[in-house]
TORDRENLUM-471280 format. One record per residue: residue number from 1; x, y, z of N, C-alpha, C in turn. Coordinates in steps of 0.1 Angstrom, whole numbers, plus 5000, padded with zeros to 4 digits. Layout:
residues N
<pt NUM; <X; Y; Z>; <X; Y; Z>; <X; Y; Z>>;
...
END
This chain:
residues 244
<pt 1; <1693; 4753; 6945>; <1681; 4759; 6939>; <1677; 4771; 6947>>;
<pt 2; <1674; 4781; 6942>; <1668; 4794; 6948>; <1655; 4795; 6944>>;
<pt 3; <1644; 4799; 6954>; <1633; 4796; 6950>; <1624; 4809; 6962>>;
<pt 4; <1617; 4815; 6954>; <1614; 4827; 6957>; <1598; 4825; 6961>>;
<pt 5; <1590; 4826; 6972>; <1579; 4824; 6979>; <1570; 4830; 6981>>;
<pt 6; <1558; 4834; 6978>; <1547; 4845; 6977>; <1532; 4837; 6986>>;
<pt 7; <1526; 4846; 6976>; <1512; 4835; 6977>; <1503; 4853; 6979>>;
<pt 8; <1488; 4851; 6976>; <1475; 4863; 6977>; <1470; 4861; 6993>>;
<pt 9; <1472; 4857; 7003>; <1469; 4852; 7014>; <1472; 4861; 7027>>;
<pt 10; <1490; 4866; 7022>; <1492; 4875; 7032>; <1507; 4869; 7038>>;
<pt 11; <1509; 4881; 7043>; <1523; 4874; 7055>; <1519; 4861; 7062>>;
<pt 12; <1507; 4861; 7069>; <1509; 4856; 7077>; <1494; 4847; 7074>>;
<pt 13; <1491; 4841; 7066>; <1491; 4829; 7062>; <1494; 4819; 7066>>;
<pt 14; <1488; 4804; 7072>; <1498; 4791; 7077>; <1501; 4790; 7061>>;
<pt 15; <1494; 4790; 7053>; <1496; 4783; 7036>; <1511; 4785; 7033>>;
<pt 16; <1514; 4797; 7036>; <1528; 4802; 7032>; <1540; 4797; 7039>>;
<pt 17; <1534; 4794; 7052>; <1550; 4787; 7062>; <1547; 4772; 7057>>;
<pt 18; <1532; 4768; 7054>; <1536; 4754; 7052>; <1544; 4752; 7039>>;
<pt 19; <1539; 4760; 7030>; <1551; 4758; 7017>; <1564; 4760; 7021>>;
<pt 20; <1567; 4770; 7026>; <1578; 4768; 7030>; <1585; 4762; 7036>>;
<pt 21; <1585; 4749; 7048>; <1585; 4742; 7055>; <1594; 4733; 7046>>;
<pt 22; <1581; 4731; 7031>; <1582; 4715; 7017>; <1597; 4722; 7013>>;
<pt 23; <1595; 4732; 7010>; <1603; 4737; 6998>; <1622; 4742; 7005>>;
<pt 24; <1623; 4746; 7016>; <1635; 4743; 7023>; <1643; 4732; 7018>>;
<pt 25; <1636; 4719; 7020>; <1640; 4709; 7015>; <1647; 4706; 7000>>;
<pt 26; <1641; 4717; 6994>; <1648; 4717; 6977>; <1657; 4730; 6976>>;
<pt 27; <1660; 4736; 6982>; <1674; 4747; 6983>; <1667; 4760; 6989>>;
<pt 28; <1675; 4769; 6987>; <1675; 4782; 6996>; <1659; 4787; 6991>>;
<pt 29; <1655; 4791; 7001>; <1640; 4795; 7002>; <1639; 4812; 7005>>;
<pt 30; <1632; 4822; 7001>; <1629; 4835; 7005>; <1618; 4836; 7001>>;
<pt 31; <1605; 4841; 7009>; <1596; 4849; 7011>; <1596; 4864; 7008>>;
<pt 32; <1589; 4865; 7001>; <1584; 4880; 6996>; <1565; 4878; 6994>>;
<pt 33; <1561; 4882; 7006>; <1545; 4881; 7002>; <1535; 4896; 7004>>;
<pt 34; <1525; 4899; 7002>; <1518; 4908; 7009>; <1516; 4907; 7019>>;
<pt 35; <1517; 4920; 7024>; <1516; 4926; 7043>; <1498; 4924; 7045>>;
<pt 36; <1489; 4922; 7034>; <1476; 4923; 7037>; <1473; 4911; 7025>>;
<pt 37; <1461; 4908; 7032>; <1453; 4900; 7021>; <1449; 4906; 7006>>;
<pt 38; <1453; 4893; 6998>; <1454; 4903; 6985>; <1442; 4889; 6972>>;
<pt 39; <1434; 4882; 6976>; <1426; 4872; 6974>; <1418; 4882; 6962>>;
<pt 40; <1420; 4872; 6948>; <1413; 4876; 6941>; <1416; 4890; 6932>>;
<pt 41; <1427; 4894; 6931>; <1434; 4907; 6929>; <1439; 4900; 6915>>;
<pt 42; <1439; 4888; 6907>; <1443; 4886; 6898>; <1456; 4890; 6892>>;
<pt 43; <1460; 4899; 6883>; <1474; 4901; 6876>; <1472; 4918; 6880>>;
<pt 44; <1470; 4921; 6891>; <1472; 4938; 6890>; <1488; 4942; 6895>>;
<pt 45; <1489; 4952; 6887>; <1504; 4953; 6893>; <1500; 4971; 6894>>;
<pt 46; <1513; 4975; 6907>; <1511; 4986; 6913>; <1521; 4995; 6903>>;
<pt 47; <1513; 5004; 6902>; <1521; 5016; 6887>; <1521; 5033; 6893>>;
<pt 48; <1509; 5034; 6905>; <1510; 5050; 6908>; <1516; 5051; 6922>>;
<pt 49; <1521; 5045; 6926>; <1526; 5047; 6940>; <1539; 5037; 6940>>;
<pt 50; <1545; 5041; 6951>; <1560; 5034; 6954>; <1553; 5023; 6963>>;
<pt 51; <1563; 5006; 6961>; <1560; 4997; 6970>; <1572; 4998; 6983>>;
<pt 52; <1566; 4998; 6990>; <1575; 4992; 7000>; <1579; 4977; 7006>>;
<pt 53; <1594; 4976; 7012>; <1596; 4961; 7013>; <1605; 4963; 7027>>;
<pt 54; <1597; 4958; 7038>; <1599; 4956; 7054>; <1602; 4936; 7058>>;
<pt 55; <1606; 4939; 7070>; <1610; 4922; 7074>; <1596; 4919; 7079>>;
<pt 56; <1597; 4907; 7076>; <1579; 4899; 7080>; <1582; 4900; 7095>>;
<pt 57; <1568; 4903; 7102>; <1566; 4902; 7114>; <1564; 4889; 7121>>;
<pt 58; <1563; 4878; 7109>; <1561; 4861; 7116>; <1578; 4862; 7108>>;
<pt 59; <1580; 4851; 7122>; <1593; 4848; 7119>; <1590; 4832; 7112>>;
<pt 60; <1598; 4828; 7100>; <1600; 4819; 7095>; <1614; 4812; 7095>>;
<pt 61; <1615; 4803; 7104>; <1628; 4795; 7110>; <1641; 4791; 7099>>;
<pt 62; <1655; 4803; 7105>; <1656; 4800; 7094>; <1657; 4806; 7079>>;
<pt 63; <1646; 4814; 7074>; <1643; 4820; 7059>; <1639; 4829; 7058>>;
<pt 64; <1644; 4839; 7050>; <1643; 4857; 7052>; <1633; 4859; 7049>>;
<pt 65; <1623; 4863; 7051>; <1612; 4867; 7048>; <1604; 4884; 7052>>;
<pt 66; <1597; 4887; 7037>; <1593; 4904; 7039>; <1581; 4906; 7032>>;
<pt 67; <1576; 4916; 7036>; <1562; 4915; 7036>; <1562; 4930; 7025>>;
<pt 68; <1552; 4931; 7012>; <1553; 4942; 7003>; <1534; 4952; 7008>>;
<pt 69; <1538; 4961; 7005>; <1525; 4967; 7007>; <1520; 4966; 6991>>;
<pt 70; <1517; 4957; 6982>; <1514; 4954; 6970>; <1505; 4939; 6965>>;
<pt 71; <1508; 4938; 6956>; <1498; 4929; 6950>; <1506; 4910; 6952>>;
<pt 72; <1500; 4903; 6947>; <1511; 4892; 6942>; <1523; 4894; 6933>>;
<pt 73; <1514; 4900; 6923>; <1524; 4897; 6911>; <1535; 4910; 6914>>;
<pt 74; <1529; 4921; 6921>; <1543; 4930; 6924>; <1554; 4926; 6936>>;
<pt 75; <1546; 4917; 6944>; <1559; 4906; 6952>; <1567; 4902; 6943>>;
<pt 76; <1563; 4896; 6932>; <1571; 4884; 6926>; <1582; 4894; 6917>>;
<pt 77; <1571; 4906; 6908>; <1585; 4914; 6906>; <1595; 4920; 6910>>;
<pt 78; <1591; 4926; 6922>; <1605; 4929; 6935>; <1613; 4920; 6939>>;
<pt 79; <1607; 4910; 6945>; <1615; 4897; 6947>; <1625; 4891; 6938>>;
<pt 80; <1619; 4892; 6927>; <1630; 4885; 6913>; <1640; 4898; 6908>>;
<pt 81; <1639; 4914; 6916>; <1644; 4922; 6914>; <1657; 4921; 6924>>;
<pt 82; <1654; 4921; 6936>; <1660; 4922; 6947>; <1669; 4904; 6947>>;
<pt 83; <1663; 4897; 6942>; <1672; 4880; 6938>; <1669; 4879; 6929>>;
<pt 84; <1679; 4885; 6920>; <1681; 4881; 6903>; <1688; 4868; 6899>>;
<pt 85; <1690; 4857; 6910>; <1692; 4848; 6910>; <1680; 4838; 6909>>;
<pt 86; <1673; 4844; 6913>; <1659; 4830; 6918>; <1660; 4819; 6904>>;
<pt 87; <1656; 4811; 6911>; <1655; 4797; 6901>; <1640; 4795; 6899>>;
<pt 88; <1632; 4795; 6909>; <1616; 4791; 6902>; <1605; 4803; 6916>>;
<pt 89; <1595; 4803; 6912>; <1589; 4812; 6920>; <1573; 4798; 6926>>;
<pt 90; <1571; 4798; 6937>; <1559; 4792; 6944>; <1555; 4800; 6950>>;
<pt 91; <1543; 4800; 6951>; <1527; 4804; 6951>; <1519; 4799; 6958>>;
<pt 92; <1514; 4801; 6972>; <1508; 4794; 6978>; <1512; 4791; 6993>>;
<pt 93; <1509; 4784; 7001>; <1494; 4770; 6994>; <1479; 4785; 6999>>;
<pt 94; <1475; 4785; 6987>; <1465; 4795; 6989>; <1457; 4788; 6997>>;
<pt 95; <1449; 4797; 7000>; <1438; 4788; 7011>; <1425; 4791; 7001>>;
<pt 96; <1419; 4780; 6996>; <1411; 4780; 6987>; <1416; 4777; 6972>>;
<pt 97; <1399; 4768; 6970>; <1411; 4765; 6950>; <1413; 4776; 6941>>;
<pt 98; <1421; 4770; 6935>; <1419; 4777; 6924>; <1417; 4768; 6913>>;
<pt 99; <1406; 4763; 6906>; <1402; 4755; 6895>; <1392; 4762; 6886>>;
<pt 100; <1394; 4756; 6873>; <1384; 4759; 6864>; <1386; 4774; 6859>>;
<pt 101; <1375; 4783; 6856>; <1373; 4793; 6857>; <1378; 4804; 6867>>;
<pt 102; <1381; 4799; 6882>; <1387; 4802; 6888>; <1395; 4810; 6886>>;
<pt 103; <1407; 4803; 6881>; <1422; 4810; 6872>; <1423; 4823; 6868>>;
<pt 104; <1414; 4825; 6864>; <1412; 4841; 6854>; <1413; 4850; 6865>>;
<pt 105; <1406; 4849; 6877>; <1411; 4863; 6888>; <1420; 4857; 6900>>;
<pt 106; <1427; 4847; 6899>; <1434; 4840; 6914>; <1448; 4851; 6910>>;
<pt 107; <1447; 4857; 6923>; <1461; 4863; 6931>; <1475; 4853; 6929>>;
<pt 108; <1468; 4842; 6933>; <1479; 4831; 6936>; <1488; 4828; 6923>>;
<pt 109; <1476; 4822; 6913>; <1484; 4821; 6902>; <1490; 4831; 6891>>;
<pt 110; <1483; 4841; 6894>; <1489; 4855; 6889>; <1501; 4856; 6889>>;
<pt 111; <1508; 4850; 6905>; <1520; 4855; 6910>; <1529; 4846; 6905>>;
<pt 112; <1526; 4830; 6898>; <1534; 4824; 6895>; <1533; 4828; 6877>>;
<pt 113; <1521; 4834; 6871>; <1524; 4839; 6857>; <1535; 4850; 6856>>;
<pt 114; <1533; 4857; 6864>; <1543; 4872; 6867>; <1556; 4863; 6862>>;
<pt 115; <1562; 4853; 6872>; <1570; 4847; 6871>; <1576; 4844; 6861>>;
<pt 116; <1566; 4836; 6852>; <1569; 4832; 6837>; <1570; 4842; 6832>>;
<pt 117; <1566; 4853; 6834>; <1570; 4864; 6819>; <1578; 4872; 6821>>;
<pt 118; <1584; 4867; 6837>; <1598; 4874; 6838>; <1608; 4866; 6836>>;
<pt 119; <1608; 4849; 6831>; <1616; 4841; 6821>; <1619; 4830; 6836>>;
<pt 120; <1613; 4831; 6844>; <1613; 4821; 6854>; <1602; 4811; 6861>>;
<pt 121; <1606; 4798; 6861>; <1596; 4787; 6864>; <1586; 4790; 6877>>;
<pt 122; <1567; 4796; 6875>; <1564; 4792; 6883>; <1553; 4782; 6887>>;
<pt 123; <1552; 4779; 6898>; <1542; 4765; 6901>; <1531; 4774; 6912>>;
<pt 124; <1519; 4772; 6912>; <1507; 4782; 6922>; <1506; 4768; 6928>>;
<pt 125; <1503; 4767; 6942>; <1493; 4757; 6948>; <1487; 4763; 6957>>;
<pt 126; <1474; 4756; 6955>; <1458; 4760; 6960>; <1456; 4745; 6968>>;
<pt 127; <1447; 4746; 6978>; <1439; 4737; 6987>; <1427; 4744; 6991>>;
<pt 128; <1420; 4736; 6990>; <1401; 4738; 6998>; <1402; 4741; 7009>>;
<pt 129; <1392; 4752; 7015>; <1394; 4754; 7030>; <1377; 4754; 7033>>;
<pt 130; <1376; 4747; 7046>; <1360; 4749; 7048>; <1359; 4762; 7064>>;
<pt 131; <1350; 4753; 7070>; <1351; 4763; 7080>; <1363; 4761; 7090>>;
<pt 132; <1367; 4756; 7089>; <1380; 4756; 7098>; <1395; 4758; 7087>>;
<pt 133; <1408; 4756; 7096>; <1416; 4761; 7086>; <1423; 4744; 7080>>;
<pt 134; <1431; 4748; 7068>; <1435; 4732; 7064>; <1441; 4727; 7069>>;
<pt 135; <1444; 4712; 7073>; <1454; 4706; 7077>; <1464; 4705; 7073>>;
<pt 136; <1474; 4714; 7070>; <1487; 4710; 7061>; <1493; 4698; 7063>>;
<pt 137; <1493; 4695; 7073>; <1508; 4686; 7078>; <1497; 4670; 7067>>;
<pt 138; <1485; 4671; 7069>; <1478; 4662; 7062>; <1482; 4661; 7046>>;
<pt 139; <1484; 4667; 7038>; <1489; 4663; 7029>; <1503; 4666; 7023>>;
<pt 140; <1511; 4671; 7036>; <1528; 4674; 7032>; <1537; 4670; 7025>>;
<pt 141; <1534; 4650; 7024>; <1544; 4644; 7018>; <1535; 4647; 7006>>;
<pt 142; <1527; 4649; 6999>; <1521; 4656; 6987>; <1526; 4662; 6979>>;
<pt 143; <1527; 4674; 6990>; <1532; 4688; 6985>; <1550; 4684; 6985>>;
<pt 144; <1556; 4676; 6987>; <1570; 4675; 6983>; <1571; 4662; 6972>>;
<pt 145; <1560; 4657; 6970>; <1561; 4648; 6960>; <1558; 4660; 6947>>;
<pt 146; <1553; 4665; 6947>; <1546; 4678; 6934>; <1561; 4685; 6932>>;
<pt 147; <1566; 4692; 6944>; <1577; 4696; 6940>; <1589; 4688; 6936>>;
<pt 148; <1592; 4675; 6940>; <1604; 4671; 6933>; <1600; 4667; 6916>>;
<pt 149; <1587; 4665; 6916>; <1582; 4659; 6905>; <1587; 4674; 6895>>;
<pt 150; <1585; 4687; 6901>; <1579; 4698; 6889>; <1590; 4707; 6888>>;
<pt 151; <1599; 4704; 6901>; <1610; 4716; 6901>; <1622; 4712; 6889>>;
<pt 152; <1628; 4700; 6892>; <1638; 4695; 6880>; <1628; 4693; 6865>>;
<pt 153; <1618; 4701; 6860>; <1617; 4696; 6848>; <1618; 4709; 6842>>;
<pt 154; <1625; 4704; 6828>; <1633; 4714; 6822>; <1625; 4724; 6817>>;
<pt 155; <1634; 4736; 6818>; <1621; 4745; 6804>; <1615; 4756; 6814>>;
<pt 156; <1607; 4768; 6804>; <1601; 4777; 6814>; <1584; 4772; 6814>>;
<pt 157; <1586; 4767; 6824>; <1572; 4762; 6831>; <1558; 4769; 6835>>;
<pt 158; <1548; 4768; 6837>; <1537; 4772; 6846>; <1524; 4762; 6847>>;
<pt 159; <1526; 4759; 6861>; <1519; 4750; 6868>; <1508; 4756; 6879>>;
<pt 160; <1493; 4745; 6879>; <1488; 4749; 6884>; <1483; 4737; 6891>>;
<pt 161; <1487; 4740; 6900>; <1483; 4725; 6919>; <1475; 4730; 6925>>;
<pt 162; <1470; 4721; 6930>; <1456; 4721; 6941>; <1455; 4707; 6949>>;
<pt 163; <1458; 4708; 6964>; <1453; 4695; 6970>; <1437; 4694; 6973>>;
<pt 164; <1437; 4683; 6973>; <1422; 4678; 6984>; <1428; 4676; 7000>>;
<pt 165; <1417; 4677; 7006>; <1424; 4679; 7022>; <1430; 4663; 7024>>;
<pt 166; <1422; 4655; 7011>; <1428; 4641; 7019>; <1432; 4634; 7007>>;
<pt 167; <1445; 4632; 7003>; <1451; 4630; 6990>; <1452; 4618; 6984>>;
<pt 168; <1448; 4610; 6973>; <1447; 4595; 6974>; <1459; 4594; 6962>>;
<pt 169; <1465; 4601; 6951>; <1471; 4603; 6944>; <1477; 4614; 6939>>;
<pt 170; <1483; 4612; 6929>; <1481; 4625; 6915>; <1477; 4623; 6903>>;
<pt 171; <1474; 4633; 6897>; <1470; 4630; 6886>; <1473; 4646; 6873>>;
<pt 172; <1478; 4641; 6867>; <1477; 4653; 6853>; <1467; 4663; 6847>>;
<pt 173; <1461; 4668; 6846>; <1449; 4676; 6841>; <1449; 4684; 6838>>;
<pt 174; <1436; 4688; 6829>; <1432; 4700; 6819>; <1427; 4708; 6829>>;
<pt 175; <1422; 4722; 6824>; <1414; 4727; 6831>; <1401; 4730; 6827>>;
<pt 176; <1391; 4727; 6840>; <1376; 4726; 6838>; <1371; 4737; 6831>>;
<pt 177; <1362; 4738; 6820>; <1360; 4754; 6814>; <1348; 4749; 6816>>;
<pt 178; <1337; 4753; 6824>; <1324; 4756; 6821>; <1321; 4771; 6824>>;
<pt 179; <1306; 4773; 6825>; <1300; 4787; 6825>; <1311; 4790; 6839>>;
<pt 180; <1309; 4805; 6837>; <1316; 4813; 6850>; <1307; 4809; 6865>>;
<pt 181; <1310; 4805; 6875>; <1303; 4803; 6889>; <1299; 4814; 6896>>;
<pt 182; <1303; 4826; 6891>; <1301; 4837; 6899>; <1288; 4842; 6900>>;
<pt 183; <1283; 4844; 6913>; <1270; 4854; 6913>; <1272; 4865; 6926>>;
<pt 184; <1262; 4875; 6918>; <1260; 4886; 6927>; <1251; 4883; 6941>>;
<pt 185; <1251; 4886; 6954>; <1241; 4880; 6963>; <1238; 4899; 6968>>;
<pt 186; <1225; 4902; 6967>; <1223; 4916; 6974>; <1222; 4913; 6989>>;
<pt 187; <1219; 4925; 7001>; <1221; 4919; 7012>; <1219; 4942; 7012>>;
<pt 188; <1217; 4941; 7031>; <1219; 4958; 7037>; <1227; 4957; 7050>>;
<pt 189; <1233; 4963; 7048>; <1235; 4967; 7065>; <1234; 4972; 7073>>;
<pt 190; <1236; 4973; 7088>; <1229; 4975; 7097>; <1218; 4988; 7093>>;
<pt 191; <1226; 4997; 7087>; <1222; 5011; 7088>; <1212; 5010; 7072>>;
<pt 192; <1206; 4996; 7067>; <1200; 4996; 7058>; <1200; 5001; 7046>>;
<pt 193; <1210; 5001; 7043>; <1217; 5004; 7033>; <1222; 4992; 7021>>;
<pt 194; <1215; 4992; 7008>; <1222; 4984; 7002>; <1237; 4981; 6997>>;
<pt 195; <1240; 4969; 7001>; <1248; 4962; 6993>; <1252; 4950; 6984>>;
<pt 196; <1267; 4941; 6982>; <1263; 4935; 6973>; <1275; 4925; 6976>>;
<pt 197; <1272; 4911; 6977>; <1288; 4902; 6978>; <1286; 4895; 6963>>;
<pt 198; <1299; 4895; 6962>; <1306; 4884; 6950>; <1308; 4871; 6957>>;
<pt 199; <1305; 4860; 6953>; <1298; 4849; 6953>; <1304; 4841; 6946>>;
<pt 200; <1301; 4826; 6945>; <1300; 4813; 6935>; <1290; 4807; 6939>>;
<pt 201; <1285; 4800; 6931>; <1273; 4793; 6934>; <1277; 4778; 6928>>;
<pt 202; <1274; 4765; 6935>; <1280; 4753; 6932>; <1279; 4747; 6921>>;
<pt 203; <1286; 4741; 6910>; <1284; 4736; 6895>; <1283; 4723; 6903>>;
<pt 204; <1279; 4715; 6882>; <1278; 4706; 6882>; <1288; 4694; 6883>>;
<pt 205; <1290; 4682; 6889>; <1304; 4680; 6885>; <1312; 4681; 6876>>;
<pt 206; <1326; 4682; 6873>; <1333; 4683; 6859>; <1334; 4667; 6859>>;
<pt 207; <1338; 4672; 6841>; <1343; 4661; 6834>; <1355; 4656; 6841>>;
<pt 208; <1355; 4642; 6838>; <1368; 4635; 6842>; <1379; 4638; 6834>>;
<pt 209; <1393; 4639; 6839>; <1404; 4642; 6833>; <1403; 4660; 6839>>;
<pt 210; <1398; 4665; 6844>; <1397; 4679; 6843>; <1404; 4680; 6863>>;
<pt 211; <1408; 4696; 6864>; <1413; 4699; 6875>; <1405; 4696; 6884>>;
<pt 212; <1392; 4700; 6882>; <1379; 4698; 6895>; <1377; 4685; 6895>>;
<pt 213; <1374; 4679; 6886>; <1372; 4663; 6889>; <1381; 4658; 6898>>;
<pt 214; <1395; 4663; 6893>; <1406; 4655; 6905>; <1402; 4658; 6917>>;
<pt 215; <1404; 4670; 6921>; <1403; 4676; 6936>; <1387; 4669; 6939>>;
<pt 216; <1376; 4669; 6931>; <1367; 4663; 6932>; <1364; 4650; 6938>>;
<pt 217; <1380; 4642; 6934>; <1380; 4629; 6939>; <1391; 4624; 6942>>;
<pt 218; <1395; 4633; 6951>; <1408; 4629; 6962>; <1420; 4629; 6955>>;
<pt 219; <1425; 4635; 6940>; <1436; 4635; 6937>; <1440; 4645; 6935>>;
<pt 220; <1453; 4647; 6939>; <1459; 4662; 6935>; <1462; 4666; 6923>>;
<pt 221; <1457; 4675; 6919>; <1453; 4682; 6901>; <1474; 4689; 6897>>;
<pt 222; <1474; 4685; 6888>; <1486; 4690; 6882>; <1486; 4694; 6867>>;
<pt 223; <1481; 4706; 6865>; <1475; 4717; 6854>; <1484; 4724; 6844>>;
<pt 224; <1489; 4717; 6838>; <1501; 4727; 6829>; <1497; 4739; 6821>>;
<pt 225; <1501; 4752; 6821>; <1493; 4760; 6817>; <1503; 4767; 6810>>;
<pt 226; <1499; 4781; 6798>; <1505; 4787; 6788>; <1499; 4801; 6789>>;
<pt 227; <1510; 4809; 6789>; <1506; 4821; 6789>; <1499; 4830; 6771>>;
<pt 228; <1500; 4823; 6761>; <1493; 4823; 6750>; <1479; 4820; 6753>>;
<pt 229; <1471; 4833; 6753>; <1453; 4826; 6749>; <1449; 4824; 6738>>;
<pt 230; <1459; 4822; 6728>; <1453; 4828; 6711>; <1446; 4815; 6711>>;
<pt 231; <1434; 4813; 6706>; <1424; 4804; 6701>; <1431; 4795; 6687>>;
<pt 232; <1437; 4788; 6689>; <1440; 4784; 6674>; <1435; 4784; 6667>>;
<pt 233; <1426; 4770; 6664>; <1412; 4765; 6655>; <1404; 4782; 6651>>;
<pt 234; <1398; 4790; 6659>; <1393; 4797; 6655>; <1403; 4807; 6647>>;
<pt 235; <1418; 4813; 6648>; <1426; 4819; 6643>; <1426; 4814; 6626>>;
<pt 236; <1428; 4801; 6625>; <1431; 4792; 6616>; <1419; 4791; 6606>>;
<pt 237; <1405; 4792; 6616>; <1394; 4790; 6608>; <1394; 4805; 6595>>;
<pt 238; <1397; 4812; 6608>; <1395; 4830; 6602>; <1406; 4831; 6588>>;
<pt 239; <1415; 4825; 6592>; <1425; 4830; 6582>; <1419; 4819; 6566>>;
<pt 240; <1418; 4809; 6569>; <1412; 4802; 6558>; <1401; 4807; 6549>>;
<pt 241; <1396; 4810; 6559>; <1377; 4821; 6549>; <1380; 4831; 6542>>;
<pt 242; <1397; 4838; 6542>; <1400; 4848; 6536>; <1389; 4861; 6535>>;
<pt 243; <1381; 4861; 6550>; <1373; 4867; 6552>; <1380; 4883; 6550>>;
<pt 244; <1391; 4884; 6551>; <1396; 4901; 6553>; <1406; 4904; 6539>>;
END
């Protein structure tokens, strides 16, 4: 299996060596990620300038790896340019989740949609980070249980994982939809000057069965997701009223 390696984190990321570490294990591995932090950059792709593609300056033992002056999802289309072989594209392990509402701006999973709509399987994984950095090696046999479980299944896929730092299972799940968590926080700097950070502010628990509940309660979330947003029920409703 060829399996092509990214993530919104950066070259030099532990998230990215620890995936890659799991994923060795399931066939030929290459890295293609951003040379800078790209967190939160959602599905942008680079259209007015040329990307460039250099050897990573962390060596990865072993597995070729290069660093893009671009987005996620423009890694994943160079990468699948430059190996028109790849078999599935991983994402990750971002440092930070990606659950719920989340999804809509994650870099991470961006990089594994890119994927799918270039007709190849991808899977994002996300873990919580607090003030220190995550313990990978803490939930490793995880992260190769997710992948033998997701890589052999048939079909063009998109998956969305997330560990808890301390893993008690897995579990299958929707994704949490409540209100957006985002807020604005004002703030000045030194020179007193206003500014302004983007923020979340803590919800309530989710429902059970949902991505956040899992990670909520020690199990690792496994999110099957579709690149179709069409609303059914409401499409269906509209067409029935013969409103038009």
């Amino acid at each position: 299996m060829r399996i092509l390696i990214t993530n919104d984190d950066g070259i030099y990321s532990p998230g990215i060596a620890a995936l890659a570490k799991v994923a060795s294990r399931f066939g030929e591995v290459r890295i293609v990620a951003p040379d800078v932090e790209q967190s939160s950059m959602g599905h942008a792709v680079t259209h007015s300038r040329p990307l460039s593609f250099k050897a990573s300056p962390i060596n990865f033992e072993g597995i070729e790896a290069y660093r893009v002056n671009g987005t996620p999802a423009d890694c994943v289309a160079l990468g699948t340019h430059l190996y028109s072989k790849t078999d599935v594209v991983l994402s990750g392990i971002n440092m930070g989740p990606n659950l719920g509402n989340g999804m809509w701006h994650s870099g991470t999973l961006a990089a594994a949609k890119q994927a799918v709509l270039l007709g190849i399987k991808g899977i994002a994984l996300s873990t919580p980070v607090g003030k220190t950095e995550p313990d990978f090696e803490a939930f490793e046999d995880y992260v190769a249980q997710v992948l033998e479980l997701l890589l052999d299944k048939p079909g063009l896929s998109l998956f969305n994982v997330n560990f808890p730092p301390q893993p008690k299972g897995i579990r299958w799940t929707r994704q949490s939809v409540r209100l957006y968590d985002g807020k604005i926080v004002p703030g000045t700097d030194p020179m007193n000057r206003k500014h302004y950070w983007f923020t979340v502010t803590p919800l309530e628990p989710a429902e059970e069965g949902t991505d956040r509940w899992a990670v909520e309660n020690d199990f690792v979330s496994i999110t099957p997701l579709r690149l179709d947003l069409t609303n059914e029920e409401e499409l269906q409703a509209a067409l029935n009223s013969h409103s038009l």
